[in-house]
C-alpha positions in Angstrom: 4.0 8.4 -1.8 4.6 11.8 -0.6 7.8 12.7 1.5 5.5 13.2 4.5 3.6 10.1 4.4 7.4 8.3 3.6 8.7 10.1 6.8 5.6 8.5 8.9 5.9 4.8 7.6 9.9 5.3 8.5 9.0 6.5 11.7 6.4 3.7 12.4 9.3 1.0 11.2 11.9 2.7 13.5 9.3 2.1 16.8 7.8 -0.3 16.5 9.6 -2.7 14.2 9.3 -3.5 9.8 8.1 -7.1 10.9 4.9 -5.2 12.7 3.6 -3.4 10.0 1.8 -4.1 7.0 0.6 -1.0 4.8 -2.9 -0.5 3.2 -3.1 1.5 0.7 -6.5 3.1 -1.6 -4.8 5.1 -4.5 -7.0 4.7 -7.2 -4.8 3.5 -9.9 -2.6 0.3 -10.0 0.7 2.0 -11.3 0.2 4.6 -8.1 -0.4 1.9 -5.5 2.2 0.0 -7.0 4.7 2.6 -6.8 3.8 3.7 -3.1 4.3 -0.1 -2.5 7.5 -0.2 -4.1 8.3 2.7 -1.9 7.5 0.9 1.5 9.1 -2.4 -0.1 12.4 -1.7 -1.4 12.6 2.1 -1.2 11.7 5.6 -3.0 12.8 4.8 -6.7 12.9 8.1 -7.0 15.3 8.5 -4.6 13.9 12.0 -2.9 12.3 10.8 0.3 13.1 9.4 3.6 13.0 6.4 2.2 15.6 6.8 -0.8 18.0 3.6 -0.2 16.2 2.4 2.4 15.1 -1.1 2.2 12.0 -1.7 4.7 10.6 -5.0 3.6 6.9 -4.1 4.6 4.1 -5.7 3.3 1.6 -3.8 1.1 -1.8 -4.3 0.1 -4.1 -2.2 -1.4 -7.8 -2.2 0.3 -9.7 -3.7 -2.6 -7.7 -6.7 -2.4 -9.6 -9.7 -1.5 -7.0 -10.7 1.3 -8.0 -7.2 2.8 -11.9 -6.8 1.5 -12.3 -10.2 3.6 -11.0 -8.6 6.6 -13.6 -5.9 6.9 -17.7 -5.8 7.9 -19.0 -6.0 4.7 -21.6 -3.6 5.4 -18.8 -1.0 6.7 -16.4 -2.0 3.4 -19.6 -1.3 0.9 -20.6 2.1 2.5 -16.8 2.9 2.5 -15.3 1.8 -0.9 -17.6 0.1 -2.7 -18.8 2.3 -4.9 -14.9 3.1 -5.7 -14.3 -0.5 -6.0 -16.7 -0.2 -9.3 -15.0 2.3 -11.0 -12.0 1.3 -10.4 -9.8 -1.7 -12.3 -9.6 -4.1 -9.0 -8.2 -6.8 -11.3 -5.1 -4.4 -12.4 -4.4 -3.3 -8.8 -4.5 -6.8 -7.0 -2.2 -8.0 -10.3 0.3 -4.9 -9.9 0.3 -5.7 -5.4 0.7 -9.3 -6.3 3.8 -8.5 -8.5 5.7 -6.3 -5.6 5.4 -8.9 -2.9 6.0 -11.5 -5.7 
């Protein structure tokens, strides 16, 4: 997760409040989604953002999880993302979500 987008979801948590927000995230590969979700969860492991140290407790999912696909029209969520959802490994991604909020 890029410093900017780290500086917004800090932002966000500062107004309105960690237990408001949940975080969706579309990065195409598992490791990538599981690291911006690590970001938002426990803080930058990298330790060069706004976020370095700082323990925000959100919840993340990515949007090809079936908790989130079920939220959405599925006519909207198939002209949208699924024809990413078929080239990319769904199974990994829900797996390496399910681990961080494990």
């Amino acid at each position: 997760m890029d410093l900017e987008n780290q500086k917004r979801v800090k932002d966000a948590a500062d107004k309105y409040g960690a237990e408001n927000l949940v975080v969706l995230l579309g990065a195409a590969e598992a490791e990538a989604a599981g690291l911006a979700a690590e970001t938002v969860t426990t803080g930058d492991p990298t330790f060069a953002g706004p976020l370095a140290g700082v323990e925000l407790g959100l919840g993340a999912y990515h949007v090809v999880e079936n908790e989130m696909k079920e939220l959405f029209d599925p006519a909207v969520y198939d002209e949208q993302i699924g024809m990413m959802e078929m080239v990319l490994d769904v199974d990994e991604i829900a797996e390496e979500m399910a681990d961080i909020r494990g």
